[in-house]
N, C-alpha and C positions, 0 to 999 in steps of 0.2 A: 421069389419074383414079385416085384411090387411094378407098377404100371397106374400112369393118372391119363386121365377122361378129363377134360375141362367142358361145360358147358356153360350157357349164359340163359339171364332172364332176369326177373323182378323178386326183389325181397320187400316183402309187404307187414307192418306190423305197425299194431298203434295207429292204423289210418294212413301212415307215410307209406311211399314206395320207392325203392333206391332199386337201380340196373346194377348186376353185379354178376362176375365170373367165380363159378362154383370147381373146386376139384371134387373130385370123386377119384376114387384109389380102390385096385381091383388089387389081392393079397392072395398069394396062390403058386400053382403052378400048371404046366403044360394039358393038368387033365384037370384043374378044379380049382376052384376061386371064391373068395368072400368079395363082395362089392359094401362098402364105406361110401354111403349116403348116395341120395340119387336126386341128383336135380336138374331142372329142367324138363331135359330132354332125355329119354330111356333109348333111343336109336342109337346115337355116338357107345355109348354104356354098352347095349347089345353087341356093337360091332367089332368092340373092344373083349368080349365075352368069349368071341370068334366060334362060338359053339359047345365052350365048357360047360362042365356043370356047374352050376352056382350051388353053393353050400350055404349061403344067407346071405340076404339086404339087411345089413348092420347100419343105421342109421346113430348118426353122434349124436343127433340133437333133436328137436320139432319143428323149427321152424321152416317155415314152408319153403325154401329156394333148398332146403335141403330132403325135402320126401315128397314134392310135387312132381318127381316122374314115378313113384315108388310101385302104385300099382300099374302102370303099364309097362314096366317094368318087368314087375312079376308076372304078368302076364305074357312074356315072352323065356322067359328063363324059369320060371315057377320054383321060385323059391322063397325060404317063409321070411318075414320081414321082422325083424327085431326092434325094439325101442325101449328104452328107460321109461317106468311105468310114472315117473313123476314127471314126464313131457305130455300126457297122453292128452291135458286140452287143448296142446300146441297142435298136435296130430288133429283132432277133431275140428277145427278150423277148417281143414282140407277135406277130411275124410269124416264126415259126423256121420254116418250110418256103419264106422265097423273098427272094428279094433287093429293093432298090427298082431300078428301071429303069435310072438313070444316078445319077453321081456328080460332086458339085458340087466343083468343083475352086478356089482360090483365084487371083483373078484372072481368072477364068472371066467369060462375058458370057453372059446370060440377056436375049433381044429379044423386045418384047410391045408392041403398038400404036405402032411409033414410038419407043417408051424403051426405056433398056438398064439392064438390072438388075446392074450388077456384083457381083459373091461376094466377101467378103470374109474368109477364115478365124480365126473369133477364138476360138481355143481356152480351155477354163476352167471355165466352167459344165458342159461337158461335153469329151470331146476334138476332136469333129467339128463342133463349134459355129462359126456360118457366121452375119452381115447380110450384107443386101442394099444396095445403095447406087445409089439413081438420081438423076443429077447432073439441075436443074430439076426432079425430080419434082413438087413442090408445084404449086397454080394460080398462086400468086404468085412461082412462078420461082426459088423457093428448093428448094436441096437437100434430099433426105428419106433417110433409113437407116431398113429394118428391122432391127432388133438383138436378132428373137428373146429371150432370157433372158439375154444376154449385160449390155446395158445398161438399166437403168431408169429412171424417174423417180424421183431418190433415192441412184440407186448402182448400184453393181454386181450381177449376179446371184447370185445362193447358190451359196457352194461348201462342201466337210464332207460332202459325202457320195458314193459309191463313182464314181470316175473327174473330179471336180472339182478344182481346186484352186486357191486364193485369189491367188498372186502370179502367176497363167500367165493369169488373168481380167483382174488390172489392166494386165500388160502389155498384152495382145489389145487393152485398151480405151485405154491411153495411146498405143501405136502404130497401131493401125490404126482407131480411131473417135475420139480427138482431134485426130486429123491433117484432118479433113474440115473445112469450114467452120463458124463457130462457130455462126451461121445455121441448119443443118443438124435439122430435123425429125428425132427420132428416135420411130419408131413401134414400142411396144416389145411382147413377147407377153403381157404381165398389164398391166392398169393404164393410167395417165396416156401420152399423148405428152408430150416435154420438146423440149431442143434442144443440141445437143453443148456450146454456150456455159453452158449451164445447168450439166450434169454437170460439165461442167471447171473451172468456177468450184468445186463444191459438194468434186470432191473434192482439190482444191488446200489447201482447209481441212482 
C-alpha cells in the first residue's frame, strides 16, 4: 500500500527562497507504515497516518522543506527519525540542538507491513541523499522507488547550489536508479510519478 500527503511551503537555501509543493509517501499497510520525508506541515501526514503505527520518518534528504515538519511529527506518531549521516549539516540548519535518531546506511533494509524498503545512497542533489526501493511494491506487482529529489519526472534533480553537484547526481542516477527495472515506479518528492524506463530513455537523448 503506498499513499501520498502533498503539502506546501518554503524551500530556503543559499539565502534564496522558492514556494514549493512537497510529496511525502506513507509505505505500509492497514496496521503499520514508514513515512518518506515530512514537510511542512505534520497535521495532513498525521491524518493520513489515521492512527497506525509508524515504524520510521525516513527522510531522503536535509533539506529543509523536506524535515521541517519532522519533529512535530514525531511528536505525534513517536517514531524515530532516520537520515543519511552525510546530510546531518543540512539537518542542523533546522535542528542545531539534536541529532535524528538513526542513520540510513546504504543497502540498509527498512521492514513495514510485509515489504522491505531498501536504501539506496544516491549522492548529488545533496551528499546524504538516499531512495527507497521496494521490489513489488506497486498493487500490480511492479517495482516502485522513492527518489526523493534525486530523480524526477523530466530529469534529474537540481544541483548549483551549496553541497550539490551535477556529475555525482547523474552517476547516483545511472548507477544505482537505472540499474532497477525499466518498469520500476519512480515516486518522486515534487511533482509527477514517472518510471525508470521513462527517465532512461529521456536522458539517453
Amino acid at each position: 500500500m503506498i499513499e501520498l500527503v502533498t503539502t506546501s511551503g518554503i524551500f530556503a537555501l543559499d539565502g534564496g527562497e522558492w514556494e514549493v509543493t512537497n510529496n511525502i509517501w506513507l509505505v505500509g499497510n492497514d496496521r503499520e507504515v514508514i513515512i518518506i520525508d515530512a514537510a511542512h506541515d505534520a497535521a495532513p501526514i498525521v491524518q493520513a497516518v489515521n492512527g497506525r503505527r509508524v515504524k520510521a520518518i525516513a527522510l531522503s534528504h536535509g533539506h529543509n522543506d523536506h524535515i521541517n515538519a519532522a519533529l512535530a511529527l514525531q511528536d505525534v506518531v513517536d517514531a524515530p527519525i532516520l537520515l543519511h549521516p552525510d546530510d546531518l549539516m543540512l539537518w542542523h540548519v533546522i535542528y542545531p540542538n539534536r541529532d535524528p535518531d538513526g542513520w540510513l546506511t546504504d543497502g540498509g533494509l527498512l521492514t513495514v507491513g510485509g515489504a522491505e524498503l531498501g536504501v539506496l545512497h544516491t549522492p548529488g542533489h545533496s551528499p546524504g541523499g538516499c531512495c527507497f526501493h521496494v521490489a513489488g511494491g506497486c498493487a500490480d506487482g511492479t517495482d516502485a522507488v522513492f527518489s526523493g529529489d534525486t530523480l524526477f519526472c523530466g530529469g534529474p534533480g537540481a544541483t548549483g547550489r551549496s553541497f550539490s553537484d551535477y556529475d555525482t547526481i547523474v552517476a547516483s542516477i545511472r548507477q544505482r536508479l537505472f540499474t532497477l527495472p525499466s518498469s520500476t515506479v519512480v515516486h518522486t518528492g515534487h511533482g509527477d510519478s514517472t518510471t525508470i524506463g521513462a527517465e532512461a530513455e529521456a536522458l539517453r537523448e
